[in-house]
ZAMARGU-4260 file (C-alpha; in steps of 0.2 Angstrom, whole numbers, plus 5000, padded with zeros to 4 digits):
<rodrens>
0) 5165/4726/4991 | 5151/4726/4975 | 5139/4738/4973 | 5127/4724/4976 | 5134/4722/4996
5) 5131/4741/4999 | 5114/4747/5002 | 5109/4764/4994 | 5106/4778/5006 | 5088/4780/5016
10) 5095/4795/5023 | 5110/4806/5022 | 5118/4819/5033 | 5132/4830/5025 | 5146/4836/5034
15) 5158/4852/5028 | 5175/4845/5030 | 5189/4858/5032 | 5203/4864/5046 | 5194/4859/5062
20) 5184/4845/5056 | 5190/4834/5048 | 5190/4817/5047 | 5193/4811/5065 | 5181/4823/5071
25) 5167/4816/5057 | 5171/4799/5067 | 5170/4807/5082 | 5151/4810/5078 | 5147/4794/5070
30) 5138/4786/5086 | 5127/4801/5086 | 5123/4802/5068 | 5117/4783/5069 | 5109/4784/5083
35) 5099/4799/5073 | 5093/4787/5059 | 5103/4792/5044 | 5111/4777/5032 | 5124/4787/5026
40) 5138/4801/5029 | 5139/4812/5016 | 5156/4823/5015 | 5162/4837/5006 | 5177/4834/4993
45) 5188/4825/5000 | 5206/4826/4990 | 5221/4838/4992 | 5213/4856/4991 | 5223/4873/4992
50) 5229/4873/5010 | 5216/4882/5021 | 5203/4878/5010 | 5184/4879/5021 | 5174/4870/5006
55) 5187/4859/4999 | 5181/4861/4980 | 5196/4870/4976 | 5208/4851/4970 | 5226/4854/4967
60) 5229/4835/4966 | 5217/4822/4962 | 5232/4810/4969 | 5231/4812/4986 | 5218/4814/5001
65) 5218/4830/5010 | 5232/4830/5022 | 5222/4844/5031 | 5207/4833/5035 | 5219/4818/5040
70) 5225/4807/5024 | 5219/4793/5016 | 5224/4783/5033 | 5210/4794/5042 | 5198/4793/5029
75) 5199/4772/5029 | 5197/4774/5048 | 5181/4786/5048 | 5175/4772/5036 | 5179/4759/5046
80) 5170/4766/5062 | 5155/4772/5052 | 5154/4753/5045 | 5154/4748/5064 | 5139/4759/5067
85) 5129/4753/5049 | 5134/4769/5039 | 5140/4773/5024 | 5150/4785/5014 | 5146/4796/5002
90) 5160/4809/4993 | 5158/4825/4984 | 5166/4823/4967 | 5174/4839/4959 | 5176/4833/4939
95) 5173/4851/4933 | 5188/4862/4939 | 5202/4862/4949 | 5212/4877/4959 | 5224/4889/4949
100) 5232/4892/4967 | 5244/4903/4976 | 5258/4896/4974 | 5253/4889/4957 | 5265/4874/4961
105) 5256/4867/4973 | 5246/4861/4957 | 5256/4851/4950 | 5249/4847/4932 | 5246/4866/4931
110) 5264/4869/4935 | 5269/4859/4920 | 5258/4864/4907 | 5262/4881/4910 | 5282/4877/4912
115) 5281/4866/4894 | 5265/4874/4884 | 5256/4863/4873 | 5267/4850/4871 | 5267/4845/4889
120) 5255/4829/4891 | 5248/4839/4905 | 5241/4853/4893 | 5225/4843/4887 | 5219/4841/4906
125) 5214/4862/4905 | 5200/4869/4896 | 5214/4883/4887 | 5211/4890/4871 | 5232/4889/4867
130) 5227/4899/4850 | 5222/4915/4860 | 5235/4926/4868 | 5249/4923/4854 | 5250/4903/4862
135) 5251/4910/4880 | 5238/4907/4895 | 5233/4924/4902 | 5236/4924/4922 | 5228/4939/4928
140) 5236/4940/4944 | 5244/4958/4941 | 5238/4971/4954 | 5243/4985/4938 | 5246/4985/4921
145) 5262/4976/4916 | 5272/4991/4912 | 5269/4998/4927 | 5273/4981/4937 | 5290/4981/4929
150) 5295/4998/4931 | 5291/4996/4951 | 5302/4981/4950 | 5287/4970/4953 | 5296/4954/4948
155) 5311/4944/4953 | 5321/4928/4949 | 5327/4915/4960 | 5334/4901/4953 | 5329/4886/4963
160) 5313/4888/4970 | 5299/4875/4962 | 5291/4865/4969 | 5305/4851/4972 | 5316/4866/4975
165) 5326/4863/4959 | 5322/4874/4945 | 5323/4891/4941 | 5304/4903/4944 | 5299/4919/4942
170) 5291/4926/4955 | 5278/4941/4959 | 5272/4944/4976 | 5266/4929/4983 | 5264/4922/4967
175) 5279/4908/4959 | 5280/4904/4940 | 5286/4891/4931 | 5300/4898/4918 | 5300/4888/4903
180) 5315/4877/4900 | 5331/4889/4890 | 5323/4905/4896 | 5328/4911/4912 | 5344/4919/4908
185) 5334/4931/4895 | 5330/4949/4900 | 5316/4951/4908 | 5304/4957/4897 | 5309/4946/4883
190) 5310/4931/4897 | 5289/4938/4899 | 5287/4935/4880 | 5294/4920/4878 | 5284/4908/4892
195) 5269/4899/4889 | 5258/4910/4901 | 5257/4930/4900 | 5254/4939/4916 | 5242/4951/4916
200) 5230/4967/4926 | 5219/4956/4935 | 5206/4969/4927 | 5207/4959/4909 | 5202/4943/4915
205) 5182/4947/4909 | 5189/4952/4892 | 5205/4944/4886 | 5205/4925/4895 | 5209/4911/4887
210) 5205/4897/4901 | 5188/4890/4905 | 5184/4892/4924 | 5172/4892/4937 | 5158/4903/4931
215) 5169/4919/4934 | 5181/4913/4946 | 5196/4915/4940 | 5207/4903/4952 | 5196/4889/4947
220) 5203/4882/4929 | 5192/4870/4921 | 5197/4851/4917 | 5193/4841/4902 | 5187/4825/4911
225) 5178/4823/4894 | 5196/4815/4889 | 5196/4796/4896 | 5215/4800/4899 | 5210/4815/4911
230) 5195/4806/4916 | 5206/4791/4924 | 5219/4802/4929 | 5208/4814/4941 | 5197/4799/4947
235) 5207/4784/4951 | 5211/4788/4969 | 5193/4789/4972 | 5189/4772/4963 | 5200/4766/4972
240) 5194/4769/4988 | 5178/4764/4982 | 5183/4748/4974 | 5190/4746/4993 | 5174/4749/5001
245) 5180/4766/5009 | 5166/4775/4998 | 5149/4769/4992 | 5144/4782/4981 | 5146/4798/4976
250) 5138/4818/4973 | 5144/4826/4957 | 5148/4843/4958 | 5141/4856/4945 | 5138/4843/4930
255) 5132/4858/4919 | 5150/4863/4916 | 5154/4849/4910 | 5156/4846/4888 | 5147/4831/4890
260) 5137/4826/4906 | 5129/4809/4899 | 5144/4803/4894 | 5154/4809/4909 | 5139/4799/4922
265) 5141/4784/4907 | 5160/4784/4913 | 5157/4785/4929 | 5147/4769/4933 | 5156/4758/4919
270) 5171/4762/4931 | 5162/4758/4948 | 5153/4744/4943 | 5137/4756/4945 | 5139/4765/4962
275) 5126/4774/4968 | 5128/4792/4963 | 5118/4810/4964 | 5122/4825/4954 | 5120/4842/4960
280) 5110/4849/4942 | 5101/4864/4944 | 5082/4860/4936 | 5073/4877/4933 | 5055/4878/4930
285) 5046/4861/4924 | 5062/4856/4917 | 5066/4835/4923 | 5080/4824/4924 | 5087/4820/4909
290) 5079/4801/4908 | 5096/4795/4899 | 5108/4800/4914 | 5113/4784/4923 | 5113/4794/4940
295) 5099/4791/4956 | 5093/4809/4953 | 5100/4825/4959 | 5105/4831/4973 | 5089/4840/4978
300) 5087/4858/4974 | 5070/4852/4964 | 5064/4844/4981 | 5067/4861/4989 | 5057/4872/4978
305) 5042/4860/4980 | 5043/4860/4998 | 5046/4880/5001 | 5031/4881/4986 | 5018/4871/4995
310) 5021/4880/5011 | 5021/4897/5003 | 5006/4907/4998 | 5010/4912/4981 | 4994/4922/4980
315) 5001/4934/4993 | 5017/4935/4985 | 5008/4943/4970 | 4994/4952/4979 | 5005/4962/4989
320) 5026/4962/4988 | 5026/4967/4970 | 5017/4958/4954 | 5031/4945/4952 | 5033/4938/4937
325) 5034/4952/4924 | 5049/4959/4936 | 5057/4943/4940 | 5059/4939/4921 | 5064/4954/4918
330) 5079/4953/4930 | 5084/4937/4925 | 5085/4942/4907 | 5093/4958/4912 | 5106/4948/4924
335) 5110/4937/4908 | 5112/4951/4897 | 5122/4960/4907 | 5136/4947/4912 | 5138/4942/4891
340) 5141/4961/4885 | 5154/4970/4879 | 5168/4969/4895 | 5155/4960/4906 | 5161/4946/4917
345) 5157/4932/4905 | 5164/4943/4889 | 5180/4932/4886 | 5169/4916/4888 | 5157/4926/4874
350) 5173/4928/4864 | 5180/4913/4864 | 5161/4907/4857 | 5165/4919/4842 | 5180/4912/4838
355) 5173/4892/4836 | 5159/4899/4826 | 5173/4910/4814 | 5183/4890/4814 | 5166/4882/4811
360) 5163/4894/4795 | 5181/4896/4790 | 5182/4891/4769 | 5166/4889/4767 | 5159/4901/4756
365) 5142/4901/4760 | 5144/4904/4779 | 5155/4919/4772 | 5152/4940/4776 | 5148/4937/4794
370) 5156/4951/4803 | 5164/4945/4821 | 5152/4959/4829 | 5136/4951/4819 | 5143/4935/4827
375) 5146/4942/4844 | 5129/4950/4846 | 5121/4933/4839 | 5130/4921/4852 | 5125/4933/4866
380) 5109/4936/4861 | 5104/4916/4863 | 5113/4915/4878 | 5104/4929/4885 | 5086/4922/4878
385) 5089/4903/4883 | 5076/4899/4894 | 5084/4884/4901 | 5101/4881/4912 | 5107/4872/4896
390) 5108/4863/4882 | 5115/4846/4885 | 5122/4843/4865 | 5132/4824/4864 | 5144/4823/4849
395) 5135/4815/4835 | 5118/4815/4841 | 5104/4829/4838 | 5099/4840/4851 | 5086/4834/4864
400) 5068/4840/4857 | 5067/4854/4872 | 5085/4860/4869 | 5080/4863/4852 | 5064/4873/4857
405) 5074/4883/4868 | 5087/4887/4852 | 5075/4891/4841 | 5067/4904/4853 | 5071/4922/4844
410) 5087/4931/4852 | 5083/4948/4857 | 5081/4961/4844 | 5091/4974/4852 | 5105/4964/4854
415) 5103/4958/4836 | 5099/4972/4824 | 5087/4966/4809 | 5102/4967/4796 | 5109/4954/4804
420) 5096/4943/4809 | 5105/4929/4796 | 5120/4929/4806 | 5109/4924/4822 | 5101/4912/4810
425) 5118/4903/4806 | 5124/4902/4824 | 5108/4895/4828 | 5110/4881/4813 | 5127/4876/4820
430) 5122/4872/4835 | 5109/4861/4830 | 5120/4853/4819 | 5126/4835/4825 | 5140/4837/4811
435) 5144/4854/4819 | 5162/4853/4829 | 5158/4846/4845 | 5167/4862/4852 | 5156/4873/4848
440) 5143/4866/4854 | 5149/4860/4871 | 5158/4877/4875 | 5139/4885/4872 | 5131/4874/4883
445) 5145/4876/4895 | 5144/4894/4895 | 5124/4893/4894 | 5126/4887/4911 | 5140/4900/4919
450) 5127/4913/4911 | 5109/4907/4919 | 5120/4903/4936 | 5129/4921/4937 | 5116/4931/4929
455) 5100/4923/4939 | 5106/4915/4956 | 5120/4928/4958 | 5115/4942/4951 | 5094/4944/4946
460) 5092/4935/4965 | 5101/4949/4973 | 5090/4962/4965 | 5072/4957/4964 | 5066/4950/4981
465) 5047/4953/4983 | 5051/4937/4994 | 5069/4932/4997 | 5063/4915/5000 | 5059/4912/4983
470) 5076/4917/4980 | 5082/4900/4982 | 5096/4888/4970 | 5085/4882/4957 | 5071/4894/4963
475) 5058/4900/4953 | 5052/4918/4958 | 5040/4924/4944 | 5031/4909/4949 | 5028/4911/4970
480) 5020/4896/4976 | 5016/4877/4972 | 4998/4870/4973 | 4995/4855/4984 | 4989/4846/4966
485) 5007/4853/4958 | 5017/4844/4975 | 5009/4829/4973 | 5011/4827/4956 | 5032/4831/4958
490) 5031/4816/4972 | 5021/4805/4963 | 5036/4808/4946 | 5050/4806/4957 | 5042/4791/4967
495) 5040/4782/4948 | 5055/4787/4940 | 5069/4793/4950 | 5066/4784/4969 | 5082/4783/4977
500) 5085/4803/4972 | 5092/4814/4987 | 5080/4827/4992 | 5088/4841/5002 | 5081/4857/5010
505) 5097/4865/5016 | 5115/4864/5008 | 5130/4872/5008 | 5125/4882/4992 | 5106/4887/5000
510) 5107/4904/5003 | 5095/4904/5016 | 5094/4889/5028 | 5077/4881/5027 | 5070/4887/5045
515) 5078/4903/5039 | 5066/4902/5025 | 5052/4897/5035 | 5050/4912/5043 | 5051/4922/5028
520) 5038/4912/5021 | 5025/4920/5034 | 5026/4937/5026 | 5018/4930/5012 | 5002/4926/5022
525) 5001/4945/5029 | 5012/4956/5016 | 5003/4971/5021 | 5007/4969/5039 | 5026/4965/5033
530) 5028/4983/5022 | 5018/4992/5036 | 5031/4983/5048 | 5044/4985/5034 | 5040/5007/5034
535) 5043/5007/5052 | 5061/4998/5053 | 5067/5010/5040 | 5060/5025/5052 | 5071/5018/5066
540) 5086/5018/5058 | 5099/5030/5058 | 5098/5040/5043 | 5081/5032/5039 | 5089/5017/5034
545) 5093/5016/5016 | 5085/5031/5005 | 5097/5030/4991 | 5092/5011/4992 | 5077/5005/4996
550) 5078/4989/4986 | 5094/4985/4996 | 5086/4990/5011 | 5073/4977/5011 | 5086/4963/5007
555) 5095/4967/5023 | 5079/4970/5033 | 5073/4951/5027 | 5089/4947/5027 | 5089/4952/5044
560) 5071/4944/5048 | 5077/4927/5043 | 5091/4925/5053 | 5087/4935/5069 | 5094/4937/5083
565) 5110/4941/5070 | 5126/4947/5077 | 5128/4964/5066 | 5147/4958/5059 | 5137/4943/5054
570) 5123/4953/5044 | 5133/4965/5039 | 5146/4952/5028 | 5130/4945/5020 | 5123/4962/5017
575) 5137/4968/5008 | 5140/4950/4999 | 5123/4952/4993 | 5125/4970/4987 | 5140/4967/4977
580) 5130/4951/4969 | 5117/4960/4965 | 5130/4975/4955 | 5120/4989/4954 | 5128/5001/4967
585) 5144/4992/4970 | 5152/4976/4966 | 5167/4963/4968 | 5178/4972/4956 | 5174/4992/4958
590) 5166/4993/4974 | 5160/5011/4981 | 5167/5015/4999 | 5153/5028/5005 | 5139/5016/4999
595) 5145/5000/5004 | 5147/5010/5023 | 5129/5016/5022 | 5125/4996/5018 | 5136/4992/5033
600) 5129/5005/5047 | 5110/4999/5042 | 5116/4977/5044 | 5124/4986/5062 | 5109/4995/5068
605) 5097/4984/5065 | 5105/4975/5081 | 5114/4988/5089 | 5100/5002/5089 | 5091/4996/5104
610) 5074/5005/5098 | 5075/4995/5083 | 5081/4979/5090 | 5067/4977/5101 | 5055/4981/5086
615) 5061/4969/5074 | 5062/4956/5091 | 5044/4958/5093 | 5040/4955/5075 | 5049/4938/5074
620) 5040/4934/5089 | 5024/4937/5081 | 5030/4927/5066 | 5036/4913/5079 | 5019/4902/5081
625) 5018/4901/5062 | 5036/4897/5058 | 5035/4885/5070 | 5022/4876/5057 | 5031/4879/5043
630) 5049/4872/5053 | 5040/4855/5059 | 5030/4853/5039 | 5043/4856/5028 | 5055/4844/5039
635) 5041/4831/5039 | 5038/4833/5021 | 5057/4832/5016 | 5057/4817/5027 | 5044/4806/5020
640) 5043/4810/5003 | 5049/4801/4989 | 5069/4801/4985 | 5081/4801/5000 | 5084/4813/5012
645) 5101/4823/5014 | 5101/4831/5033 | 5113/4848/5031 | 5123/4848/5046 | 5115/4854/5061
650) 5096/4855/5052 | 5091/4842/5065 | 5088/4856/5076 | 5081/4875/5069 | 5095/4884/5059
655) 5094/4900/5052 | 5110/4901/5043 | 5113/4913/5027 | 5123/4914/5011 | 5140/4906/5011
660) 5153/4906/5021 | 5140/4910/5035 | 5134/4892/5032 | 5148/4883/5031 | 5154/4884/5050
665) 5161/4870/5060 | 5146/4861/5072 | 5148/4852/5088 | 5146/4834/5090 | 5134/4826/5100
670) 5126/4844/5100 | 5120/4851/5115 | 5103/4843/5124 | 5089/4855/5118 | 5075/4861/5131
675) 5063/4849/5134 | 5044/4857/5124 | 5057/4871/5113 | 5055/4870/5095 | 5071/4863/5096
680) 5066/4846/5104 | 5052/4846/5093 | 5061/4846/5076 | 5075/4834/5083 | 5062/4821/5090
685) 5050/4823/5073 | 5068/4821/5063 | 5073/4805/5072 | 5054/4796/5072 | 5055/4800/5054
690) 5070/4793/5051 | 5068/4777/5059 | 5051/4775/5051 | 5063/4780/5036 | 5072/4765/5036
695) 5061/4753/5038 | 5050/4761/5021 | 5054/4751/5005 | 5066/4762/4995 | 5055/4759/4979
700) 5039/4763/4992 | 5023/4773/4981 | 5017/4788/4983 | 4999/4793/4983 | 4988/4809/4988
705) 4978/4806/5003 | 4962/4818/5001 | 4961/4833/5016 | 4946/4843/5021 | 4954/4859/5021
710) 4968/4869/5009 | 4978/4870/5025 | 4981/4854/5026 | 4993/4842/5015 | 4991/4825/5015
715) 5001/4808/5009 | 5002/4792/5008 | 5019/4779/5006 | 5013/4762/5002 | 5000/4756/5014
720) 5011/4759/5029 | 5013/4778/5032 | 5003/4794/5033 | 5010/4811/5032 | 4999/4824/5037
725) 5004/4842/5039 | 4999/4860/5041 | 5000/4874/5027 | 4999/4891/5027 | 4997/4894/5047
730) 4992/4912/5050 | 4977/4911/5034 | 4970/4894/5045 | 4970/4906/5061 | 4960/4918/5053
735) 4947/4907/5045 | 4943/4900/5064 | 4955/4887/5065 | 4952/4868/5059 | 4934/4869/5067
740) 4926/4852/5065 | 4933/4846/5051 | 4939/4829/5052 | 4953/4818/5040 | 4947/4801/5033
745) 4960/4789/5038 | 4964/4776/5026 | 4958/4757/5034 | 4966/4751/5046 | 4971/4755/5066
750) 4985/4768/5066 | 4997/4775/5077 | 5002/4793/5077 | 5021/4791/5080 | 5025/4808/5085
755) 5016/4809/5100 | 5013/4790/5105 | 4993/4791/5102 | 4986/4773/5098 | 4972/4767/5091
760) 4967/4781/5076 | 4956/4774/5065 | 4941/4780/5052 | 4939/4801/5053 | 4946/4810/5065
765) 4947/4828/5070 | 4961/4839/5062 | 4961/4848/5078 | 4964/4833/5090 | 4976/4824/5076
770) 4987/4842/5074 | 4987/4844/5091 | 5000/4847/5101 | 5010/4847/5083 | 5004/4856/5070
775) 5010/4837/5058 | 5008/4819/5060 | 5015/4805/5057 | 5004/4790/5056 | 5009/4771/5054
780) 4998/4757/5052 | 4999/4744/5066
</rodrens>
């Protein structure tokens, strides 16, 4: 099948793939997902992951489909019967990483580049730095320090136990190692000095490793796709099944790890003939697309903060929760600074930086008396200050003109003491260097990204919450709230230069669902009422609440708010998730028992207390009528604006999920029927007009601003043949009287409001007859 026989995607609707649904229950729900009006199925990764594995982006073999989720055999037939229903496929591709599991043989190319070192021909697939650690891979998988492993006997021989049963390992616990060949007869802890890999206390892995991963995830080594022999070797099972018609196009995981993103999306379309592909790149601020990227767009996370901003009333935010942008910028900064320090998280990441820029000025005079300290505070200090993701350096070429803004900003001063501002001045100079080694470059970028993604989203996210719905993938909290003139200028971009984009709202990386975020977005139309309400949950807590954490506190509380009615287990994971992100009272890696229980007994009370049940009950109630608007306009707006929508599982219907693996649970399909005049019906019914009007809408269809009475409401036009009208900011409309007698101008023409049946619309009508029984419309011209 050519790319030219399969259509791009109107509308997608994402499925997490994993143990219990897999891809004969995906078939299973075909019929229903047609009949809702999307084009295409959009699945999570689907090759051989670590057994068990609920996300799938953790590959071992690039070889072979997931036995798990049925084979290649039950992927071709979910393909088959979503072709018999008029859908498509759409895979999750996972070029950035692959698992360093448990066993480590059940990765292969892994097993073998540890077994044979550099010489093995699978070496050059692993992002390793094989001059560190004496030529050895640091695995730090120890539970102690190695001395005090071996004296307790920790490891053990056995001689034919690999992965085909045949060759000798050492072994750890649950761990197996390959021995390299002409060594396993050696005492043991000359054997542990002569392989190619050096286990080690998990505890060095921040400092001492030698292996690119996941931003700090340690069973997740990165892969040099960048090499065209690594490149075909992990993707020709998927182009295959593409070139077969199985697959029509495909979401790229995480391209900001990646040495060379351009080149990678150049590669990528060359080898499918041009298939229709997303990319999952986090935009922050007014940052775009890269215009050179042969991609559709992303995979939506701008969408997102343009749809939560327009419904959200900045002015609130700042009014009232805490002047955000000052504090926010600050906690980012902070966030960044912390994870690049001495023994931080991303310290060996740092290191390694050092060590390309002391190769970069080796025998060169003049780039001589640098001290690796000087160096070390230089490369931090940019990481920390870069105001972007990343840079996107392609070897040879000069940076892009706002990559090189970015650089040239001044690191900060305490990191970078004024005897040494020269050596922050040479760092700087390499990187903007075409001639400079294309290592150096690309590992700063790479890290760049690791350090905006841990330091923000995972960490500065966790801490500074005015408003956790700003605290979104991609968000932007020291700016709370988009103007309707800012929204429509993002639709009217991405109408003209990236049209087939996805748009999404929920994900399986969103840490609050949209509805979830809906909700929360009330609080900033009445902040006062919310810390008054706020103040009184606390007093109905045991203890009275948090004391020794208020910041925490008002996390779980909205945390709490977002999702309610919660199960206490359930709110108490997230809660202590969040509070070991955010590493201020406890973490991952040293947590602290009596806080994290104190975290724990407030996430159960808020449920279990019935005082403070019933209070917080009665606040989401009182929040109910205005999250409703929010629910229905920002699944109108995500549904008719420009770019293609991807439906999260389940999102037909309201879902107030949290933070992963809260939002990555099986659902049923067909799901049950939902009571007739719920909100329920009401977002499933909007979601399926939408979508079939969706369908019929040219892809390439324009976008233009359709001019509203009122600040509360948002109004657009696609072509000449839809009208999307909705409400904004719900509880300030109630208290300035309602719409009165305002009325909308309709464009010319005799429309049809397709929500609720009414015929006949035409010239100005009354915003309280057209947003009446719905708070949005959708209009079509007959």
């Amino acid at each position: 099948m050519t790319n030219a026989e399969r259509r791009a995607p109107t509308a997608s609707y994402r499925l997490q793939l994993q143990p219990g649904f897999g891809f004969a229950q995906a078939a299973g729900a075909v019929p229903y997902l047609a009949g809702l009006g999307v084009s295409h199925l959009h699945l999570s990764p689907v090759l051989q992951a670590v057994p068990g594995s609920r996300h799938g982006y953790d590959v071992v073999d690039h070889g072979r489909v997931s036995a798990e989720l049925g084979g290649e055999a039950g992927l071709r037939a979910l393909a088959d019967r979503a072709r018999a229903y008029g859908l498509g496929l759409i895979a999750d591709i996972v070029p950035n990483h692959m698992a360093a599991p448990t066993p480590l043989h059940l990765n292969r190319a892994l097993w073998q580049a540890l077994r044979e070192g550099p010489a093995s021909p699978f070496a050059a697939w692993f992002d390793i730095d094989w001059a560190a650690q004496e030529g050895r891979v640091l695995l730090p998988v120890l539970g102690d320090r190695l001395g005090a492993v071996l004296a307790d006997g920790g490891f053990s021989l056995a001689s034919n136990d690999g992965p085909d049963g045949d060759e000798p390992v050492l072994r750890y616990g649950p761990h197996v190692f390959p021995l390299r060949p002409g060594t396993e007869s050696l005492p043991l802890p000359e054997l542990l000095r002569r392989q190619w890999y050096r286990p080690a206390w998990w505890r060095l892995a921040n400092t001492e490793l030698n292996y690119r991963r996941f931003f700090t995830v340690n069973d997740l080594i990165a892969v040099r796709v960048e090499l065209p022999e690594v490149f075909d070797a992990t993707h020709a099972l998927l182009l295959r099944l593409h070139a077969d018609g199985v697959l029509d196009g495909f979401r790229v995981d995480h391209p900001d790890g990646l040495a060379d993103p351009r080149g990678y999306l150049r590669r990528l379309r060359e080898a499918t003939g041009g298939a229709h592909v997303v990319v999952e790149k986090i935009l922050t601020g007014p940052e775009t697309l890269p215009a050179d990227w042969p991609c559709a767009g992303t995979t939506g996370y701008d969408a997102l903060r343009r749809i939560d901003g327009v419904l959200t009333d900045g002015a609130g935010v700042v009014r009232a929760l805490r002047p955000p942008a000052e504090e926010a910028t600050a906690a980012a900064q902070r966030g960044r600074a912390e994870l690049i320090r001495p023994e931080g998280e991303l310290d060996a990441e740092v290191a390694r930086l050092v060590r390309e820029v002391e190769a970069a000025c080796a025998g060169d005079p003049a780039r001589s008396d640098h001290p690796a300290w000087a160096v070390r505070a230089s490369v931090a200090g940019l990481l920390a200050a870069f105001p972007r993701y990343r840079p996107y350096p392609v070897p040879g070429e000069p940076l892009p003109e706002a990559d090189v803004a970015a650089l040239r900003a001044e690191p900060d001063a305490a990191l970078v003491p004024a005897p040494f501002t020269a050596t922050a001045a040479l760092v700087k100079r390499l990187l903007l260097d075409p001639s400079s080694p294309a290592s150096l470059r690309a590992r700063f970028a790479q890290t760049a990204a690791a350090v905006a993604a841990k330091g923000v989203e995972d960490t500065a996210f966790y801490r500074h919450h005015p408003l956790l719905s700003l605290n979104e993938v991609g968000g932007d909290p020291a700016h709370p709230g988009v103007s309707p003139e800012e929204f429509h200028g993002y639709c009217a971009r991405t109408a003209r230069d990236w049209p087939a984009t996805m748009t999404a709202l929920s994900t399986h990386d969103t840490k609050r669902s949209a509805d979830a975020r809906a909700r929360l977005a009330v609080l900033a139309e009445l902040p006062e009422e919310w810390l008054a309400e706020r103040a009184a949950w606390s007093a109905l807590a045991p203890g009275g609440g948090l004391p020794q954490d208020r910041d925490a506190e008002d996390l779980v509380l909205q945390t709490a708010l977002a999702a309610w009615p919660v199960d206490g287990e359930r709110l108490a994971a997230v809660a202590l998730k969040s509070v070991r992100e955010a590493k201020l009272r406890t973490s991952w890696t040293d947590p602290d028992e009596d806080y994290e229980r104190a975290v724990r007994a407030l996430a159960l009370s808020l449920a279990g207390e019935p005082a403070l049940a019933a209070r917080v009950t009665a606040f989401a109630q009182r929040l109910a009528p205005y999250a409703r608007v929010n629910t229905l306009a920002a699944a109108l707006l995500h549904l008719t604006m420009p770019g293609a929508p991807d439906l999260y599982q389940g999102s037909e219907f309201p879902l107030y999920t949290l933070v992963d693996p809260d939002n990555r649970g099986v659902v049923a399909f067909p799901p049950p029927e939902a009571p007739t005049g719920s909100l329920a019906a009401e977002k499933a019914e909007l979601t399926r007009t939408a979508l079939r009007l969706r369908a019929e809408l040219d892809p390439k269809a324009g976008y233009s601003p359709w001019a509203t009475p009122s600040p509360h409401a948002l109004a657009f036009q696609r072509d000449d043949s839809l009208l999307t009208v909705v409400t904004r900011l719900p509880y300030g409309l109630e208290r300035a009287g309602g719409w009165r007698d305002e009325v909308l101008a309709l464009p010319e023409g005799v429309w049809t409001e397709t929500l609720t049946g009414r015929h006949g619309l035409t010239g100005a009508v009354p915003l309280a007859d057209l947003l009446a029984p719905l708070p949005v419309a959708l209009l079509a011209r007959l």
